[in-house]
VEXDOGU-16750 format. One record per atom (N, C-alpha, C, O): x, y, z; residue number from 1; residue in three letters; atom name. Coordinates in steps of 0.2 Angstrom, whole numbers, always signed. Layout:
<atoms>
ATOM  X  Y  Z  NUM  ALA  CA
...
</atoms>
This chain:
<atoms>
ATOM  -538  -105  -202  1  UNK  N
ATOM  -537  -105  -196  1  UNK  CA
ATOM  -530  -108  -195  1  UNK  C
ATOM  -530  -114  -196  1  UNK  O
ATOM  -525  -107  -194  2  UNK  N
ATOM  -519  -107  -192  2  UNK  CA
ATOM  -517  -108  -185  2  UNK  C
ATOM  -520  -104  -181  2  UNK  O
ATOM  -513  -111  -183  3  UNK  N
ATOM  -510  -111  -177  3  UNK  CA
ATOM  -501  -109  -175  3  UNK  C
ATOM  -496  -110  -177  3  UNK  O
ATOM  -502  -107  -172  4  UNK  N
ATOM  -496  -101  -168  4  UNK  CA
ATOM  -490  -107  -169  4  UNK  C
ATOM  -490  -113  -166  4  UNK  O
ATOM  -484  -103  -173  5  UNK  N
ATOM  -477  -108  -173  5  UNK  CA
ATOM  -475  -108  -166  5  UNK  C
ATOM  -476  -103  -163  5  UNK  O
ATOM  -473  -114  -165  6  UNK  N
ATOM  -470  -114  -159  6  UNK  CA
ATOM  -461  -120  -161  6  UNK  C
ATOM  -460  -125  -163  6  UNK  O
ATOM  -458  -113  -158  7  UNK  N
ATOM  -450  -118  -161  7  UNK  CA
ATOM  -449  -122  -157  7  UNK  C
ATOM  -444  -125  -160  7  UNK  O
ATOM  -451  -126  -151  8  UNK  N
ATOM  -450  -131  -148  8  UNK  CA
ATOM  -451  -137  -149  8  UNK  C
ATOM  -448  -141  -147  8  UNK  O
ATOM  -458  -138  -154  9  UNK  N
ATOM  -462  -141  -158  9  UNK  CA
ATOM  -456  -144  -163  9  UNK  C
ATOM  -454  -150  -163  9  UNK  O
ATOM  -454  -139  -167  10  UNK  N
ATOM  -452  -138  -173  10  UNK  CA
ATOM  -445  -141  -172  10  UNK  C
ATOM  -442  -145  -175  10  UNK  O
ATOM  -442  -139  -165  11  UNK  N
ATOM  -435  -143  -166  11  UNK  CA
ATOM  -437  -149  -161  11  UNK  C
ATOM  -432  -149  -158  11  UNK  O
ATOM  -441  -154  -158  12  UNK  N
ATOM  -441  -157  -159  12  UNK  CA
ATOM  -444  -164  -163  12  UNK  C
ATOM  -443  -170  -161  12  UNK  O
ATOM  -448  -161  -170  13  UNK  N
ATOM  -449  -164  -174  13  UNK  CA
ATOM  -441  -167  -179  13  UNK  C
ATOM  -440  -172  -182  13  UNK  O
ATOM  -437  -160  -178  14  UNK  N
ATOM  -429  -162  -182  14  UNK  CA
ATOM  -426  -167  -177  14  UNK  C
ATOM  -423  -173  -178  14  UNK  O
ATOM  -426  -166  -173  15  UNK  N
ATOM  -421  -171  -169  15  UNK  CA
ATOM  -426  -179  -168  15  UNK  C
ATOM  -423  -184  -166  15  UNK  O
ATOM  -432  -180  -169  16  UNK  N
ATOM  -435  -188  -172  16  UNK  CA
ATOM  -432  -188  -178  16  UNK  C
ATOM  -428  -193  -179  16  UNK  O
ATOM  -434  -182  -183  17  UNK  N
ATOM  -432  -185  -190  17  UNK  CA
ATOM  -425  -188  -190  17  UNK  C
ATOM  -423  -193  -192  17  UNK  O
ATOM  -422  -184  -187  18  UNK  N
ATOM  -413  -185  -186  18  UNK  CA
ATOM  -414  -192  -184  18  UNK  C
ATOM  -413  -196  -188  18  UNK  O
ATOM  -415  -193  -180  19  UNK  N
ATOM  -414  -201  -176  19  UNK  CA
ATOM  -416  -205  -181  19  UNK  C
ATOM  -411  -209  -183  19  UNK  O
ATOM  -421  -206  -184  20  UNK  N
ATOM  -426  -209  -187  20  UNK  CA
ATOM  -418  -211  -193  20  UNK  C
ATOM  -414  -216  -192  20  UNK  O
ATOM  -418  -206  -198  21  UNK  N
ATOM  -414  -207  -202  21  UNK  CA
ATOM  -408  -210  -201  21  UNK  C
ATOM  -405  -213  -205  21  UNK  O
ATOM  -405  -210  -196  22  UNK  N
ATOM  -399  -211  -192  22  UNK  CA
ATOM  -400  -220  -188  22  UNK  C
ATOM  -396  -224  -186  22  UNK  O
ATOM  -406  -221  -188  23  UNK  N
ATOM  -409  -228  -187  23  UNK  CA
ATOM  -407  -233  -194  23  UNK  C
ATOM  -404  -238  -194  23  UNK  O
ATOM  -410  -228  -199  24  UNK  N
ATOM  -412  -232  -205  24  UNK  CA
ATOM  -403  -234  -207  24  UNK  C
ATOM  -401  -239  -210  24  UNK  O
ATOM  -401  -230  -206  25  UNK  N
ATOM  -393  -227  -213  25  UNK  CA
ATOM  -388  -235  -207  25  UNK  C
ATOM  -384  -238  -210  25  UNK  O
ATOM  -390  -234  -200  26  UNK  N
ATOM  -387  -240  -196  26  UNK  CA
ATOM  -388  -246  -199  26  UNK  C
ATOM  -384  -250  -201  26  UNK  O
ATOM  -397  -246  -199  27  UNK  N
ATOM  -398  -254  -201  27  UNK  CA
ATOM  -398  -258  -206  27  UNK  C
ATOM  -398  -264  -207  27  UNK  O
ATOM  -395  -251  -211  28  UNK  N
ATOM  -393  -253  -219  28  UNK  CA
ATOM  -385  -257  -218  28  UNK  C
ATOM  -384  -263  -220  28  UNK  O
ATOM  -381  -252  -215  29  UNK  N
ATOM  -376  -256  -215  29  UNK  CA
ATOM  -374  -260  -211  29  UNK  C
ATOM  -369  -264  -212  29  UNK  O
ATOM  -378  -261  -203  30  UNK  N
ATOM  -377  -268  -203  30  UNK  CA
ATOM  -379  -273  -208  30  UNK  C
ATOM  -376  -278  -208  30  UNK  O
ATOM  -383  -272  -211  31  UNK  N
ATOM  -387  -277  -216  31  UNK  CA
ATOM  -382  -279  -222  31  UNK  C
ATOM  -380  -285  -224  31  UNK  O
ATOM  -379  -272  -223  32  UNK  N
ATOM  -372  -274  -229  32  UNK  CA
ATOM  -368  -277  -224  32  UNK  C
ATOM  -364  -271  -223  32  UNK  O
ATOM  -366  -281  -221  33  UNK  N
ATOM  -358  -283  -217  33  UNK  CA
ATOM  -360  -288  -216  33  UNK  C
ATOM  -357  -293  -218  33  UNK  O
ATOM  -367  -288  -214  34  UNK  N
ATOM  -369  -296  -213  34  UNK  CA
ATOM  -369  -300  -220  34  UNK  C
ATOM  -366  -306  -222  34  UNK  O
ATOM  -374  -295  -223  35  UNK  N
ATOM  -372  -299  -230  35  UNK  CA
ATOM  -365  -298  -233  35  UNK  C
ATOM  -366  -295  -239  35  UNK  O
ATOM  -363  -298  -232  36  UNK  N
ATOM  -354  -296  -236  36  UNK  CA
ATOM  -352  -302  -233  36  UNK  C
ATOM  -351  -307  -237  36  UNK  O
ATOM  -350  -301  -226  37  UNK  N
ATOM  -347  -308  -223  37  UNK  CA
ATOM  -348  -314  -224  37  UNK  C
ATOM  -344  -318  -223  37  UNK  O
ATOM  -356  -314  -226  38  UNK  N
ATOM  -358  -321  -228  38  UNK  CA
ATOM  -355  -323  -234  38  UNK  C
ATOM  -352  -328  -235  38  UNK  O
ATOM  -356  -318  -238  39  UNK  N
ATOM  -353  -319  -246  39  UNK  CA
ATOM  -345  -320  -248  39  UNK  C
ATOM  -343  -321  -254  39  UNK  O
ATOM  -341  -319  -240  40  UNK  N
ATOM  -335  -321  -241  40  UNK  CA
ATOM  -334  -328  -235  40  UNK  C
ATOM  -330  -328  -230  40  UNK  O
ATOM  -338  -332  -237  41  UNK  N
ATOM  -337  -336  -233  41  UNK  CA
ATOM  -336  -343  -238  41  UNK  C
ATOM  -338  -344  -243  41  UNK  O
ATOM  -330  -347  -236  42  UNK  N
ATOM  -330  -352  -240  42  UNK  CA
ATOM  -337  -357  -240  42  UNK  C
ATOM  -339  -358  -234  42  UNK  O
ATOM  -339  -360  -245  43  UNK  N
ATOM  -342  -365  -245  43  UNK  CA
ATOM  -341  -370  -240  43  UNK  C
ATOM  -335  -371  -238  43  UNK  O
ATOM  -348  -373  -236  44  UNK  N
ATOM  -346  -379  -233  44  UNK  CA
ATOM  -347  -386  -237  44  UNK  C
ATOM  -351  -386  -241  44  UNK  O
ATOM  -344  -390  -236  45  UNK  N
ATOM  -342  -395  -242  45  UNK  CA
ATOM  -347  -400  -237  45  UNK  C
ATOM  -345  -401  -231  45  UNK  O
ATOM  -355  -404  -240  46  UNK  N
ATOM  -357  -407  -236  46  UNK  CA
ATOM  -356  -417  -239  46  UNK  C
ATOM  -354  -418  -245  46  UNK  O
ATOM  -357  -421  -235  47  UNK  N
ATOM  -354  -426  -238  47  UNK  CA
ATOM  -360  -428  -245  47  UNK  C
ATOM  -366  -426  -244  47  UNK  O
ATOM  -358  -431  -249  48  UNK  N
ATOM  -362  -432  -255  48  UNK  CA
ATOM  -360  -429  -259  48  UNK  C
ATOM  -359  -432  -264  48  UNK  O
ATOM  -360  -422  -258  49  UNK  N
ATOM  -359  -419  -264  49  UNK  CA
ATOM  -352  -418  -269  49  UNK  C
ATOM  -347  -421  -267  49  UNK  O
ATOM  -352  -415  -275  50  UNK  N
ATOM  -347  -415  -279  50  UNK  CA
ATOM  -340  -410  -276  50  UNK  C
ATOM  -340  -404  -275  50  UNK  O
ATOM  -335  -414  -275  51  UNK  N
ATOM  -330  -409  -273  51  UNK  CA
ATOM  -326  -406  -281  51  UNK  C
ATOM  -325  -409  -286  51  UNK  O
ATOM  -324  -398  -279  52  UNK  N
ATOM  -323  -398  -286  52  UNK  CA
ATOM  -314  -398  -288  52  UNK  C
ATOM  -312  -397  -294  52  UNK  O
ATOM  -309  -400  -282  53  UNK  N
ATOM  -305  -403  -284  53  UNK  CA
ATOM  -307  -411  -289  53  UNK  C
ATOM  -304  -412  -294  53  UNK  O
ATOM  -310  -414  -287  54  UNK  N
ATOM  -311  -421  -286  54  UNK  CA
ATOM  -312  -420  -296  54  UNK  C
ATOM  -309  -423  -300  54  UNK  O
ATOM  -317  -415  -296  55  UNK  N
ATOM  -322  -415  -304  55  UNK  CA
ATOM  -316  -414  -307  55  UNK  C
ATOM  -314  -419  -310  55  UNK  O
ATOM  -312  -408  -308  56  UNK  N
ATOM  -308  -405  -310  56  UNK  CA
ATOM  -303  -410  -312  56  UNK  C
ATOM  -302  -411  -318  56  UNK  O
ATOM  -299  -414  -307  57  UNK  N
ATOM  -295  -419  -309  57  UNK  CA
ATOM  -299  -423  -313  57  UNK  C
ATOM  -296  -422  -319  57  UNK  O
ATOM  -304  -426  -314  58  UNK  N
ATOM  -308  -431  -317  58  UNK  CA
ATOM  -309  -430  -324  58  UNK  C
ATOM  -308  -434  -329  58  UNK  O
ATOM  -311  -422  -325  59  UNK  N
ATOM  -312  -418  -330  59  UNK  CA
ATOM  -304  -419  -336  59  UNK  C
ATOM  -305  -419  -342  59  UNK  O
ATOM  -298  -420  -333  60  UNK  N
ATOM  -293  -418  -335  60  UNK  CA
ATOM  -290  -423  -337  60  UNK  C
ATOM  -286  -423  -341  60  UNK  O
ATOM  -292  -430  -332  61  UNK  N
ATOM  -290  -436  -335  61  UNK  CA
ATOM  -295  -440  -342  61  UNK  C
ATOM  -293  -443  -347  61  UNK  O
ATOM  -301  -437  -341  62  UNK  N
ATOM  -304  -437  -348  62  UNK  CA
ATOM  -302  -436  -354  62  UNK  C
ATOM  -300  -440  -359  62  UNK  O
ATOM  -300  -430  -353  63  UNK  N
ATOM  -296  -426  -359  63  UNK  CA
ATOM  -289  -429  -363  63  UNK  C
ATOM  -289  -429  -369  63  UNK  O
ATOM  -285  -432  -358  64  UNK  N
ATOM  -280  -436  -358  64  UNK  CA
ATOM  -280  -443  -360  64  UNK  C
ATOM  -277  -446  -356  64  UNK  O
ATOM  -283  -445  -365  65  UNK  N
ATOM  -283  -452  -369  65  UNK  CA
ATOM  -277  -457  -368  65  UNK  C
ATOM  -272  -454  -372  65  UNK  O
ATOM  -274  -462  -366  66  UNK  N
ATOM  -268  -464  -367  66  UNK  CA
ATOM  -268  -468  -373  66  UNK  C
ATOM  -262  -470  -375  66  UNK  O
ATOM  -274  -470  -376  67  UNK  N
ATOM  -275  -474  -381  67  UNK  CA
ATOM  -273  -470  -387  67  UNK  C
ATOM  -268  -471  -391  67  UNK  O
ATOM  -277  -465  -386  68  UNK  N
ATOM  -274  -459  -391  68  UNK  CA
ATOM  -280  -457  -394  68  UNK  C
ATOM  -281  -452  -398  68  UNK  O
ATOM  -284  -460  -393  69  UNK  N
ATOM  -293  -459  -398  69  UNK  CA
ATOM  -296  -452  -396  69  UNK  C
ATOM  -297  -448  -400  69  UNK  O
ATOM  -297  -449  -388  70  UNK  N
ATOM  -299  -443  -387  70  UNK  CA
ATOM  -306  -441  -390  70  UNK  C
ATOM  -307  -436  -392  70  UNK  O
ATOM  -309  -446  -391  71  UNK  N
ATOM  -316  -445  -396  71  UNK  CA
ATOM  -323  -447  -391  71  UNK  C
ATOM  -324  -453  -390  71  UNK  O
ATOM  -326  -442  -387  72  UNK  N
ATOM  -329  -446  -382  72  UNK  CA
ATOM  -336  -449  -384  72  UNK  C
ATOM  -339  -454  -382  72  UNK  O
ATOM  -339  -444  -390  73  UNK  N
ATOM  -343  -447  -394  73  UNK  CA
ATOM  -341  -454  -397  73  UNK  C
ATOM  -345  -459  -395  73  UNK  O
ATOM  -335  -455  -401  74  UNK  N
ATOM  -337  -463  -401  74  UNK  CA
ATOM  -334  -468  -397  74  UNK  C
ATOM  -333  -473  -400  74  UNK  O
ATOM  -333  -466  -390  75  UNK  N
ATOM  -333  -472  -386  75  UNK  CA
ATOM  -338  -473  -384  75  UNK  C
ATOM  -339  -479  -383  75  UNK  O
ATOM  -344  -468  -384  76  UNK  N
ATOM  -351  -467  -383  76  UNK  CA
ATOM  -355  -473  -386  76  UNK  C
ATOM  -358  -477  -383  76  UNK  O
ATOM  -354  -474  -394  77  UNK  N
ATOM  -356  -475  -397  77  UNK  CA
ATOM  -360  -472  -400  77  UNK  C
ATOM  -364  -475  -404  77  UNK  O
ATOM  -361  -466  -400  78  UNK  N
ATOM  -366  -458  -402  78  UNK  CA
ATOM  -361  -459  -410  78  UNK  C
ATOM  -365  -460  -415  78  UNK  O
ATOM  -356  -458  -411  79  UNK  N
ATOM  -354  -454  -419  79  UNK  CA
ATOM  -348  -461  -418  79  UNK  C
ATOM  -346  -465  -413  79  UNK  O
ATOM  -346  -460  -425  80  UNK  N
ATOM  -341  -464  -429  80  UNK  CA
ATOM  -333  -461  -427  80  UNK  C
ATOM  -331  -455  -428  80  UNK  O
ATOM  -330  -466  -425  81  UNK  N
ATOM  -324  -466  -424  81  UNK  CA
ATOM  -319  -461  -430  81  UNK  C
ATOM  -319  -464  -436  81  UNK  O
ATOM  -316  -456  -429  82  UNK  N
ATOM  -311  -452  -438  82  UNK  CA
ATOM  -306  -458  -438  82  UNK  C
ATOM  -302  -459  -443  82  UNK  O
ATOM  -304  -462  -432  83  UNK  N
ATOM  -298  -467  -432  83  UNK  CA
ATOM  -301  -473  -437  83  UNK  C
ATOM  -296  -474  -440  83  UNK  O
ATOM  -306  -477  -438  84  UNK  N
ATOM  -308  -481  -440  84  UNK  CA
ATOM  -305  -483  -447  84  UNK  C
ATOM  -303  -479  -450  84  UNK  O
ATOM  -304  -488  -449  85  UNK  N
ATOM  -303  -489  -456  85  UNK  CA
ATOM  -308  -493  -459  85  UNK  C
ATOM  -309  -492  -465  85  UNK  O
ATOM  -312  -499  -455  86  UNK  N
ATOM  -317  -498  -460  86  UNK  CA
ATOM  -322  -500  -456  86  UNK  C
ATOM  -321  -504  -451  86  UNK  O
ATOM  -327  -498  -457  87  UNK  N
ATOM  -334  -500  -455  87  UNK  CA
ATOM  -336  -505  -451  87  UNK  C
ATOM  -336  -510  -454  87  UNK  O
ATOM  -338  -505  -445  88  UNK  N
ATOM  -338  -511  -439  88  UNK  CA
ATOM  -347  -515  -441  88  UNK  C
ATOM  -352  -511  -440  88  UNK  O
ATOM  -348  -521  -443  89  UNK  N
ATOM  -352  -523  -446  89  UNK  CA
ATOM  -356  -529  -441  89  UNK  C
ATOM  -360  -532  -443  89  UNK  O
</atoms>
């Protein structure tokens, strides 16, 4: 049993679907802008936390021995001195 095409039917079925689609493909890219924008957002720097200038310099003054030893292990006390001459007793 079948029932009688009716094209009125049928083009309002396309123009929901249209919308319908036209809904979705919106909310997608509002979705990507919002999330885009957030992801070019600079960090907020809250108090406490590590700033990464601050590390950065810190980092660099480590590195920079003025004694001249540069061995962080044996200021540690972790491993032996290559500067040593002789064995600390």
């Amino acid at each position: 049993m079948k029932l009688p095409h009716d094209p009125s039917q049928t083009a309002q079925r396309i123009k929901v679907g249209m919308i319908g689609l036209a809904a979705v493909v919106l909310l997608v890219g509002l979705a990507s802008a919002i999330i885009g924008s957030a992801n070019r957002e600079r960090p907020v720097a809250t108090a406490g936390t590590a700033q990464p200038d601050v590390v950065a310099n810190m980092g660099v003054s480590n590195l920079v021995d003025p004694a001249g030893a540069g061995e962080p292990l044996a200021e540690m006390g972790v491993a032996p001195s290559a500067n040593s001459q002789a064995p600390a007793q």
